[in-house]
Structures are given as structure tokens and as C-alpha cells.
Residue frames as qw, qx, qy, qz and C-alpha x, y, z in Angstrom:
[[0.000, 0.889, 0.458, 0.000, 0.00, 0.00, 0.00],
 [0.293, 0.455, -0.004, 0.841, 1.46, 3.65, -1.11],
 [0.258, -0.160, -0.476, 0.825, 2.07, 6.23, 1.69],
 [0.454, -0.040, 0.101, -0.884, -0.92, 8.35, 0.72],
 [0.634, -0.256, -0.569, -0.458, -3.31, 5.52, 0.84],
 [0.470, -0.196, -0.715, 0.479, -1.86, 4.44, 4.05],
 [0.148, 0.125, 0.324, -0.926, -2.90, 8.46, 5.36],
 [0.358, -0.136, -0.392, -0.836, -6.07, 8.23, 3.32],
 [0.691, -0.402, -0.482, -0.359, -7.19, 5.42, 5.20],
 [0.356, -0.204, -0.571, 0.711, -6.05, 6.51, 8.49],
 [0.155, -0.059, 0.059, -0.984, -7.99, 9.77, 8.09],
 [0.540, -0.116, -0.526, -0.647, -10.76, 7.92, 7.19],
 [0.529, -0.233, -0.771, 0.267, -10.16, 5.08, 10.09],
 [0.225, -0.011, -0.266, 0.937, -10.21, 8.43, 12.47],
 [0.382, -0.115, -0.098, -0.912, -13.26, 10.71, 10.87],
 [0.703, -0.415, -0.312, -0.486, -15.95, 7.58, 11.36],
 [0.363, -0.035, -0.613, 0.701, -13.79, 6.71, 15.00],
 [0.002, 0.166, 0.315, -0.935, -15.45, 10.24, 15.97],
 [0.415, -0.061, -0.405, -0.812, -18.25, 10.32, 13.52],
 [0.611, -0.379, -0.665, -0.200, -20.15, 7.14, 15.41],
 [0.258, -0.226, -0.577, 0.741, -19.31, 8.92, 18.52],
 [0.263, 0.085, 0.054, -0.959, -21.43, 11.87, 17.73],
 [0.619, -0.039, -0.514, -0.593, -24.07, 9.64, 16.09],
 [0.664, -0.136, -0.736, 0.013, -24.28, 7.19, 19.11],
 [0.237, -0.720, 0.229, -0.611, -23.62, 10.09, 21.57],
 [0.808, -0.556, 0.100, 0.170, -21.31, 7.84, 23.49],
 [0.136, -0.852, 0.467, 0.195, -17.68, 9.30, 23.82],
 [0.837, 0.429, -0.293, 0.171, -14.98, 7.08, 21.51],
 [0.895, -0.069, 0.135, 0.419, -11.48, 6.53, 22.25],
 [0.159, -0.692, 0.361, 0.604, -8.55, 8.98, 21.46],
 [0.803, 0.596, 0.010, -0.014, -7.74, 9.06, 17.93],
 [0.047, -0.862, 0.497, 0.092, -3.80, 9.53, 18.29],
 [0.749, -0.113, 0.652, -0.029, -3.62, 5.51, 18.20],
 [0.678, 0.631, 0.292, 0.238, -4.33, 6.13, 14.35],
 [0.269, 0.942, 0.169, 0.113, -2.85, 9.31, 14.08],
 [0.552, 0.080, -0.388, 0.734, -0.41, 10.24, 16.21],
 [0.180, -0.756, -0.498, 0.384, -0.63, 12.92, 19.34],
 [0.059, -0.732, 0.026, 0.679, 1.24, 15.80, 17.51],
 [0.326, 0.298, 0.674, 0.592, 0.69, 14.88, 13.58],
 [0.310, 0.420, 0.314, -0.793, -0.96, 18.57, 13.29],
 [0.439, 0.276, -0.340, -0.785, -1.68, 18.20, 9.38],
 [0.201, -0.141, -0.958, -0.145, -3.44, 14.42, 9.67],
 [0.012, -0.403, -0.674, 0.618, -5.03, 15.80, 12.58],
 [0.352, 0.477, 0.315, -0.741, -6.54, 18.56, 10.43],
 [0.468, 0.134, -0.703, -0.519, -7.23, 16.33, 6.94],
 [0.066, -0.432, -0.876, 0.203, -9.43, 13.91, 9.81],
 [0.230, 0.609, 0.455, -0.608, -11.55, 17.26, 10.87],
 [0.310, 0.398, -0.328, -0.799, -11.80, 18.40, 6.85],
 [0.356, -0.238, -0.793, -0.434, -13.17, 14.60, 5.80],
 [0.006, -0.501, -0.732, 0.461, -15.64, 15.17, 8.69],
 [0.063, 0.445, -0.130, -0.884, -16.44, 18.94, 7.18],
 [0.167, 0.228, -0.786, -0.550, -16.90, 17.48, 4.20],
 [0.179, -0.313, -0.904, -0.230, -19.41, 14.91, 5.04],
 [0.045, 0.558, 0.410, -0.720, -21.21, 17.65, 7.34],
 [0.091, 0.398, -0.338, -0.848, -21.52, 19.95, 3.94],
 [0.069, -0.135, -0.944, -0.292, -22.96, 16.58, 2.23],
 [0.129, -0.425, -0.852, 0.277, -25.28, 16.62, 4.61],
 [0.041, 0.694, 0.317, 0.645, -26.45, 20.49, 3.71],
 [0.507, -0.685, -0.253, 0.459, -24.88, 21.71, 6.75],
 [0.316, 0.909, 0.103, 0.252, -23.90, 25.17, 6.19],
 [0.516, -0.229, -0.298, 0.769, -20.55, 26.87, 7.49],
 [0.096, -0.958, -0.271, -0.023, -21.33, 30.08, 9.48],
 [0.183, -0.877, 0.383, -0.226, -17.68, 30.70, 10.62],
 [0.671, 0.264, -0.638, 0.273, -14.44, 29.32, 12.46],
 [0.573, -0.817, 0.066, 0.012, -13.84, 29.34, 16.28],
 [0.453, 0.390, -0.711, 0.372, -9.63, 29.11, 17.27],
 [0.786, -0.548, -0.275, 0.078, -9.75, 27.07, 20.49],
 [0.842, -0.123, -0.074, 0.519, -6.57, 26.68, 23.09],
 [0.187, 0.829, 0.117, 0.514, -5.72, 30.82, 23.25],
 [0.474, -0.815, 0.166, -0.290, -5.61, 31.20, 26.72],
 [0.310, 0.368, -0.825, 0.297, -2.67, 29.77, 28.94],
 [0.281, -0.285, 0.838, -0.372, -4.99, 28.58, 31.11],
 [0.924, 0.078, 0.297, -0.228, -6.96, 26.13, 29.13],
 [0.612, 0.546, -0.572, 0.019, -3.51, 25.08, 27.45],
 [0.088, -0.323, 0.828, -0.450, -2.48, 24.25, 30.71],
 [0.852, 0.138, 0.265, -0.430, -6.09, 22.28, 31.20],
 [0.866, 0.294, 0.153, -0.374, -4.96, 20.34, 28.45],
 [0.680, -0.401, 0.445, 0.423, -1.40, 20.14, 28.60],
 [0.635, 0.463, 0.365, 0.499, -0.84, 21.95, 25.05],
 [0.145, -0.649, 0.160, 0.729, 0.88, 25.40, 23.75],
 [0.032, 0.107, 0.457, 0.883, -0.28, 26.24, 20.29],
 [0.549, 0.326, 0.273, -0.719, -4.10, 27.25, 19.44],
 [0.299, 0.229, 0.903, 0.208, -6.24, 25.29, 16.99],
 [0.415, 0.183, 0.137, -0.881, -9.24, 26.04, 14.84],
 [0.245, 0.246, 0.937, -0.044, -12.54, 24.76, 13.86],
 [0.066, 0.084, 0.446, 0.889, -15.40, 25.27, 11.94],
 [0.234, 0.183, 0.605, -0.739, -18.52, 26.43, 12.77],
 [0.030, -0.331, -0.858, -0.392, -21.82, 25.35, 11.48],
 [0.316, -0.332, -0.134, -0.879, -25.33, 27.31, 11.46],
 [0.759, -0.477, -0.290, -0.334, -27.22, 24.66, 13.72],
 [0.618, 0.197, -0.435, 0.624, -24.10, 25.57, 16.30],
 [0.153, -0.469, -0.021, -0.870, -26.10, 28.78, 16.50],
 [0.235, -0.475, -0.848, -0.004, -28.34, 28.98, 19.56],
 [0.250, -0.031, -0.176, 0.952, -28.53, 32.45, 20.22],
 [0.383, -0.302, -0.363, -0.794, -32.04, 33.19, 18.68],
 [0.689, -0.482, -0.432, -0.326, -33.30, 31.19, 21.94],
 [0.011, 0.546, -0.693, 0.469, -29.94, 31.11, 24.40],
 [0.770, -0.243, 0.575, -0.135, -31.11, 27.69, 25.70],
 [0.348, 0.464, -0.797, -0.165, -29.39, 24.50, 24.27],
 [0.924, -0.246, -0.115, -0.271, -30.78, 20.76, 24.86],
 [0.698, -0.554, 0.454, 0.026, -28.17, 18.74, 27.29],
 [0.884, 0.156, 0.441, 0.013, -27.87, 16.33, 25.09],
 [0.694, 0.716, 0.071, -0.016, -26.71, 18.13, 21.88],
 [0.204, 0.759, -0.569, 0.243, -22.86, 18.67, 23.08],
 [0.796, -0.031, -0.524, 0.302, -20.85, 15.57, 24.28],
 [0.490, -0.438, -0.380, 0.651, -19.20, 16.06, 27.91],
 [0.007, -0.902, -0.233, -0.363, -20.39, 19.82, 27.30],
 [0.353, -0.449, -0.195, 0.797, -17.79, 22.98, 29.18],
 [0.072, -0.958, -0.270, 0.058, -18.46, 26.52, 29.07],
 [0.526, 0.022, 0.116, 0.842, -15.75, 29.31, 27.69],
 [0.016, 0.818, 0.344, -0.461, -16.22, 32.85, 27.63],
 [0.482, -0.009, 0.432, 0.762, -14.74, 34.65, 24.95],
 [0.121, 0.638, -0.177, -0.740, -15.31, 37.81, 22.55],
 [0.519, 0.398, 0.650, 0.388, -16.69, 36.53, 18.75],
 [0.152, -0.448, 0.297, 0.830, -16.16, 38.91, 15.92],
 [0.652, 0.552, 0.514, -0.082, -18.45, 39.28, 12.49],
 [0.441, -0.149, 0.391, 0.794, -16.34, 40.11, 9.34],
 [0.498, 0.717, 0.226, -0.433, -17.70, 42.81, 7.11],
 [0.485, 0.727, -0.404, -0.270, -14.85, 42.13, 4.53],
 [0.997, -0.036, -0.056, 0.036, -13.26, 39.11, 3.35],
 [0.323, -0.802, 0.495, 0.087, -9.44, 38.06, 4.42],
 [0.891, 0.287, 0.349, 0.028, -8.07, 36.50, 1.07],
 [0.499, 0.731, -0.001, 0.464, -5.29, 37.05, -0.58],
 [0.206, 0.767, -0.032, 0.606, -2.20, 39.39, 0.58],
 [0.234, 0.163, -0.709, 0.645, -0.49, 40.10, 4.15],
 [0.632, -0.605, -0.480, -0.063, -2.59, 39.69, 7.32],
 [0.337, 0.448, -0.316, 0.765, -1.40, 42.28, 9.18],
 [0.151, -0.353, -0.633, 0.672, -2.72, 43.56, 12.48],
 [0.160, 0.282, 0.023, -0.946, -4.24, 47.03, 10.88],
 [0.386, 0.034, -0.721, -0.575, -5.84, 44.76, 7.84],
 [0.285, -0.370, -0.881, 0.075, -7.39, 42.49, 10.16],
 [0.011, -0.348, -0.394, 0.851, -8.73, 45.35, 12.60],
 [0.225, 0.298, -0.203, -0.905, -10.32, 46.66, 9.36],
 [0.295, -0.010, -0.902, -0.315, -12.21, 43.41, 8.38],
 [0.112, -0.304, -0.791, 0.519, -14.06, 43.34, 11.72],
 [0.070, -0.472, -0.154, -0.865, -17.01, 44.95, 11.25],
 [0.553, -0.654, 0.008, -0.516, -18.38, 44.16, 14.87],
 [0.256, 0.168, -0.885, 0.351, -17.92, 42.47, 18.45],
 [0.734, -0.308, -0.357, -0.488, -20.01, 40.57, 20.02],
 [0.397, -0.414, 0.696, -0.433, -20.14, 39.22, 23.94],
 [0.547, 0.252, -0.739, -0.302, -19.76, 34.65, 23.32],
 [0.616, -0.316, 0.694, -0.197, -20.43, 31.72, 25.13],
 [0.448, 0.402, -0.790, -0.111, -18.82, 29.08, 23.59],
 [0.757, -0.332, 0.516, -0.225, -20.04, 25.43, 24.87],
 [0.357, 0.494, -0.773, -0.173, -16.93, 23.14, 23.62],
 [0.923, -0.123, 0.102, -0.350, -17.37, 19.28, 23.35],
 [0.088, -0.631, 0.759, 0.135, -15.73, 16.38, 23.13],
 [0.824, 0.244, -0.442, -0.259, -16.16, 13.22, 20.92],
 [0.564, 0.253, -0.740, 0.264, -13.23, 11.72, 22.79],
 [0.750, -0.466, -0.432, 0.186, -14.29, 9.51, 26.47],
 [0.470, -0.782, -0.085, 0.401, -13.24, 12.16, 29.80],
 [0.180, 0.975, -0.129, 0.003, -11.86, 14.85, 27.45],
 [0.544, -0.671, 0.391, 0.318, -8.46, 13.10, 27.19],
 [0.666, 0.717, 0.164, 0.126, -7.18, 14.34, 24.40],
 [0.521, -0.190, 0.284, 0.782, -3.51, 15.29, 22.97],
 [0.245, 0.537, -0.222, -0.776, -3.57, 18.32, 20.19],
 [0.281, -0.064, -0.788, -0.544, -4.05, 16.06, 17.09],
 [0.033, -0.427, -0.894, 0.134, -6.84, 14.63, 19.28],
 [0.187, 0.712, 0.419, -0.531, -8.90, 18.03, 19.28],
 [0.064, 0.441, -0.460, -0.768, -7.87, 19.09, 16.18],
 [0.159, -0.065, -0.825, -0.538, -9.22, 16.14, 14.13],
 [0.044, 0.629, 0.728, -0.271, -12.76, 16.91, 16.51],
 [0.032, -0.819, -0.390, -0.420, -13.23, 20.00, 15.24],
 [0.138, 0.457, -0.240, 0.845, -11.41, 21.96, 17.68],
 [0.201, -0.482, -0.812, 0.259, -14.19, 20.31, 20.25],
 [0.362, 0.002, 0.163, -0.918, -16.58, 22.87, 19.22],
 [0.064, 0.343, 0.861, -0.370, -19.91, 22.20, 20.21],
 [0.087, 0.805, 0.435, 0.393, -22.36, 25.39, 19.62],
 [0.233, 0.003, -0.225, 0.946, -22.37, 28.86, 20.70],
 [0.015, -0.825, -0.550, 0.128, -24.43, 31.80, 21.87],
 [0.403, 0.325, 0.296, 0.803, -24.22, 35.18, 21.01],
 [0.005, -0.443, -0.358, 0.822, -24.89, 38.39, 22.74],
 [0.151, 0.783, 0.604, 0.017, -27.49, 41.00, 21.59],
 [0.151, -0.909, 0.180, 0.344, -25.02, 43.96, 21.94],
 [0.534, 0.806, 0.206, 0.151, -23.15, 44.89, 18.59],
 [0.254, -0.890, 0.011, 0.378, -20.28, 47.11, 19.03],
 [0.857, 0.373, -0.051, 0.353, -17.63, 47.96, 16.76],
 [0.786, 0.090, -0.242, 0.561, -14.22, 48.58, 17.13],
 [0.002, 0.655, -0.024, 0.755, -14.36, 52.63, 17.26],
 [0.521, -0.528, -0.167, -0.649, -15.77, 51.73, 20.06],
 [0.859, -0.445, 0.220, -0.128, -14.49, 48.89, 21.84],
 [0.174, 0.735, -0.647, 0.104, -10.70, 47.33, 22.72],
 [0.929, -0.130, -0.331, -0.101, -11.23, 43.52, 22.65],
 [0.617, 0.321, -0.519, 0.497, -7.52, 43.46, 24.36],
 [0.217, -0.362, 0.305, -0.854, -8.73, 45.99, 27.10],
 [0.686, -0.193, -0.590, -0.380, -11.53, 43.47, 27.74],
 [0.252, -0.302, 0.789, -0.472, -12.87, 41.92, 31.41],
 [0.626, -0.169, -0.631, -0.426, -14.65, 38.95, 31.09],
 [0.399, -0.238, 0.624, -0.629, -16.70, 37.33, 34.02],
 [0.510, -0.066, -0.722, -0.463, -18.42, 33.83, 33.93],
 [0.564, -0.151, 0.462, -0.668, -21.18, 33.09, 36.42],
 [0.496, -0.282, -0.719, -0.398, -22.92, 29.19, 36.25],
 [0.599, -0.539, -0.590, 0.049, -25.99, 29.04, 38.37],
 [0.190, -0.950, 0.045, -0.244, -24.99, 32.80, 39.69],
 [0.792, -0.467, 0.189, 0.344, -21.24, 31.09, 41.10],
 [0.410, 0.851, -0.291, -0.153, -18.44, 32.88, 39.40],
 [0.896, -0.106, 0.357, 0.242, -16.07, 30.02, 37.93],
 [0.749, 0.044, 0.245, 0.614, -14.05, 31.61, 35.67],
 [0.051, 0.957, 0.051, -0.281, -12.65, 35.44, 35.03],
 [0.697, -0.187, 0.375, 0.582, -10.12, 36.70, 32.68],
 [0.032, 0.770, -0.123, -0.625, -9.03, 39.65, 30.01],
 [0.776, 0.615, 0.043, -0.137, -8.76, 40.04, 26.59],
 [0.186, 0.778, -0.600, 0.028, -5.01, 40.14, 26.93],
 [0.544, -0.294, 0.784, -0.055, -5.20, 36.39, 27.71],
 [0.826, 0.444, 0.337, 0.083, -6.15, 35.37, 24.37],
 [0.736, 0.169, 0.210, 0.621, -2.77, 35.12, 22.46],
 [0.408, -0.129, -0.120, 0.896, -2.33, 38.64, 24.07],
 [0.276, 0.357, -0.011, -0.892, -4.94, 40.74, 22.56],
 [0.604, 0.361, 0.705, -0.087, -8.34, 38.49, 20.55],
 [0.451, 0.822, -0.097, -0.333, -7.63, 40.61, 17.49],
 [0.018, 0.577, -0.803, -0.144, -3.81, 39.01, 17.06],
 [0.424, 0.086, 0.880, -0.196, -5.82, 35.45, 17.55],
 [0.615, 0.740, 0.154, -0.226, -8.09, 36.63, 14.35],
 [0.352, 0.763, -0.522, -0.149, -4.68, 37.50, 12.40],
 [0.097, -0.222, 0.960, 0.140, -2.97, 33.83, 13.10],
 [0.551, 0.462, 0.682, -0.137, -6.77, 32.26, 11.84],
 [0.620, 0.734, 0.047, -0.273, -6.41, 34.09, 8.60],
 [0.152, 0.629, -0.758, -0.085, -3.05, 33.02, 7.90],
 [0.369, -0.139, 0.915, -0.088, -3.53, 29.62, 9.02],
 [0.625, 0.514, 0.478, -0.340, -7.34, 29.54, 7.37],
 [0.473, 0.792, -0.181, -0.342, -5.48, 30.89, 3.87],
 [0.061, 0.573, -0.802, -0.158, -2.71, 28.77, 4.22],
 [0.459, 0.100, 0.813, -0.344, -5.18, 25.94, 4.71],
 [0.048, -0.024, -0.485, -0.873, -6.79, 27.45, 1.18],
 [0.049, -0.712, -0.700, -0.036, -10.24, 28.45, 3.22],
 [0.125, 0.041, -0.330, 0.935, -9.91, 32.00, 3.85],
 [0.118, 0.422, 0.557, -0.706, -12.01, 34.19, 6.00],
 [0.043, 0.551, 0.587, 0.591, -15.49, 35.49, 4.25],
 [0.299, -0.234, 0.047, -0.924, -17.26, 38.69, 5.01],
 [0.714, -0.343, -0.081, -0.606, -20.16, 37.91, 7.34],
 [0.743, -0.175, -0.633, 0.128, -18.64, 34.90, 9.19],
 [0.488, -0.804, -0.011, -0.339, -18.51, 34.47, 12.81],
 [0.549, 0.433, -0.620, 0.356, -15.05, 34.15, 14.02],
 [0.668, -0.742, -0.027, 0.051, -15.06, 32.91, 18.21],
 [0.039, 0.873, -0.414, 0.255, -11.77, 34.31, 19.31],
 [0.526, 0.215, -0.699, 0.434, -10.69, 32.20, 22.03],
 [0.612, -0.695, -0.360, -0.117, -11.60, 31.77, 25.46],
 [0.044, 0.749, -0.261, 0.607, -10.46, 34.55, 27.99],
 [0.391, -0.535, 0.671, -0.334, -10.24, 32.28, 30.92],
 [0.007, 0.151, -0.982, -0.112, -10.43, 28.91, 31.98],
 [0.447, -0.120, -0.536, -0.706, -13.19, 26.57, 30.36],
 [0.351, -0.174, 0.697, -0.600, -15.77, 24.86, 33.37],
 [0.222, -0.205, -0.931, -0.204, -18.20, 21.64, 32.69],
 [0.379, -0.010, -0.192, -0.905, -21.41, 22.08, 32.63],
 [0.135, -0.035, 0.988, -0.062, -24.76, 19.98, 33.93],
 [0.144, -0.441, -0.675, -0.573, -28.41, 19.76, 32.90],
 [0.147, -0.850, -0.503, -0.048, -30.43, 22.56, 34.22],
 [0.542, -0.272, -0.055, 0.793, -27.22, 25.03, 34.52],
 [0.333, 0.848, 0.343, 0.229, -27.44, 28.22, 33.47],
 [0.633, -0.224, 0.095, 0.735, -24.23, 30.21, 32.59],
 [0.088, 0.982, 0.155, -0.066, -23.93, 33.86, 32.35],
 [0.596, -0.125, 0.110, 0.786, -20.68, 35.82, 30.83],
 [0.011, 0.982, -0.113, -0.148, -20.36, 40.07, 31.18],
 [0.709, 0.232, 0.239, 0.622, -17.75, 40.77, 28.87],
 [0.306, -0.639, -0.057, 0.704, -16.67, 44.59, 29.79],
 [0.068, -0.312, 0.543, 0.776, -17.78, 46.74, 26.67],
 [0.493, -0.134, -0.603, -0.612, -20.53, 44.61, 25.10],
 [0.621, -0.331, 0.144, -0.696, -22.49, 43.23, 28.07],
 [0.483, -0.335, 0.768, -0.255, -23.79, 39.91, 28.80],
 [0.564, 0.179, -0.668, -0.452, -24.68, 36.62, 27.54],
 [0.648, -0.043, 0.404, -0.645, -26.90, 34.36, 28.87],
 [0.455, 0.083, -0.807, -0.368, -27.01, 30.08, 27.85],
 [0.728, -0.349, 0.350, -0.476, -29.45, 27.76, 29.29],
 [0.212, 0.082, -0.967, -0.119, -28.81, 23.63, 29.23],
 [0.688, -0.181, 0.150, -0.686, -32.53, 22.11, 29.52]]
């Protein structure tokens, strides 16, 4: 067997590994057994033949999230680079801010700044100023990441080839754009069930959640998806992520754009 069949049918051995997890909603195994833990580009040709069969399926992409920003869910997870993933329209639960238990594996909770592009990032340098200028709002996030893989024990290739263990998101009601607001300057608070569990600044996402947009367009171009005008980009989570149980309800005040508000029913 020739070396690219051998990957082709790893990737493949991988994507339905995870894929009957989600579809049995019982947690799998690590994939790194197939893969390896730090193969990054197997890791992300498993999450693109998932993508792929999502897209079949007339799922829609809305956007990307980057995961793994903060030092303290790298430290959670014992990694040091970020990751990204791709976000889908029935991800979305804002229009109701409740979410059934059920619909995210081992389900945690991330605060985090999300961005809406008004221009696309294709082509040409990715500077700091260029991004800045793409952004045409910010928006206050809960992120509720999942995992595919059994007690979240996962190496980097292992979240990578999940999607970046996204899950779905919510989305404030408060708008703001830049002129207006300094994602870097940022306090974030997360409350579940009125207990604050988890607090942190915008300077914990790879220093400033704008610079965390500029490595996702490089990576996303070099990857030959680039950013599109109107997607929703989650930044990165601004502290550490907490686990979630059925009937929680998890509030995050994000200094600048307000709160955000998810039930689990």
C-alpha cells in the first residue's frame, strides 16, 4: 500500500472513529492511536473529511472558532499552540440562548469575545491594521466546547481532528464595533448558576483576541479556506473553560458589550 493511501485510510479510520461517537452520543477513544498525538496536518485532513461529510449533509458553514488561546486552558490540556474549527449554522443557539443537554458531548463553558467580518481576508499580508479593518463588529460569546473523545483526554491532534471540540455557541445582543471597543482591554466574568467560575481579560487570548483573528487568517489561507465577510469568528476563550450539567445556566459580562446568557434544559 502507497504512503498516501496508508494516510487516506487513516484519516478515514479516524473521521468515522469520531463520527459514530457523535451519532451514538457515546464518547470514543482517542484518535492519536491512528494518528499520532502531535501529527498537526493528519489531525486537520481527519476534521476536513468530517467537514466534508457535514456539507454533504447540507450543513452550512457560518464561521471558524480558534480554540486553546488562553494559557490557562492550554495548561487544562497540557498543550501550547491554538487550533481552529469550523462552525456550522445549527451551532447557532442564540435566537433562543437555551441548548438541549444532550446536543454537546461532555459539554464545558468558555467565555470569549466573537467577531463578524464585514470584509473578506483572502489574498495578501494579514497584518494587524488589515485584520482590525475586516471586523465589522464584536459581540459578547459563550462558547459550549465538546468532546467526541471519552473524559476529554485528548492530545492536540486529538482536538484538532474533533473540530477543535466545538460544540455550539451563543451570542450576545449587543453589537459594538471597534471605534468603540478594545477587545484586548476586555474583562470577562463567567457566572454558572450565579457562582463565578471563571474570570479573565482580553489580553489572555494570544495577548490581545484581534492578534488570535490574524494567526486564523493566515492559518485559514494557508489551509486554502480563507475568512469570508459575514462569518462568525469565536476568538478564544479569555479564561479557563468549566463543565457544565443539565439545568445550569451560565452567564458571561464581557466589559464593553455586556452579557450573555445560555441555558442547558
Amino acid at each position: 500500500m502507497s504512503s498516501n493511501n496508508t494516510v487516506t485510510t487513516t484519516v478515514i479510520d479516524a473521521a468515522r472513529r469520531l463520527q459514530d461517537a457523535m451519532d451514538s452520543r457515546v464518547p470514543c477513544a482517542p484518535v492519536r492511536d491512528l494518528i499520532g498525538p502531535d501529527n498537526i496536518a493528519t489531525a486537520y485532513a481527519v476534521q476536513e473529511q468530517l467537514t466534508r461529510a457535514r456539507v454533504a449533509e447540507n450543513a452550512t458553514i457560518v464561521g471558524r472558532k480558534i480554540g486553546l488561546t488562553s494559557p490557562a486552558v492550554q495548561q487544562q490540556l497540557g498543550v501550547d499552540q491554538p487550533d481552529f474549527g469550523v462552525l456550522f449554522a445549527d451551532m447557532d443557539y442564540s435566537a433562543t440562548g437555551a441548548i438541549p443537554f444532550g446536543a454537546v458531548l461532555q459539554p464545558r463553558v468558555e467565555a470569549e469575545v466573537a467577531f463578524v467580518l464585514g470584509a473578506d481576508l483572502d489574498g495578501g499580508d494579514f497584518e494587524y491594521q488589515r485584520v482590525h479593518a475586516a471586523i465589522d463588529h464584536a459581540v459578547a460569546a459563550i462558547e459550549i466546547c465538546g468532546s467526541r473523545v471519552a473524559n476529554w483526554d485528548i492530545s492536540f491532534a486529538d482536538t484538532v481532528a474533533d473540530n477543535a471540540s466545538a460544540g455550539a455557541y451563543v451570542l450576545g445582543d449587543r453589537a459594538v464595533s471597534l471605534d468603540e471597543f478594545r477587545p484586548v482591554d476586555c474583562e470577562m466574568e463567567m457566572r454558572i448558576d450565579g457562582e463565578v467560575v471563571s474570570t479573565g481579560t482580553g489580553a489572555a487570548c494570544l495577548g490581545d483576541p484581534i492578534s488570535a483573528v490574524v494567526w486564523l487568517a493566515r492559518r485559514a489561507h494557508e489551509f486554502g479556506q480563507p475568512l469570508r465577510a459575514g462569518q462568525v469568528i469565536l476568538s478564544g476563550a479569555l479564561g479557563p473553560m468549566r463543565p457544565v450539567m443539565a439545568g445550569s445556566s451560565v452567564t458571561a459580562s464581557v466589559t464593553g458589550l455586556g452579557s450573555v446568557t445560555v441555558a442547558f434544559t
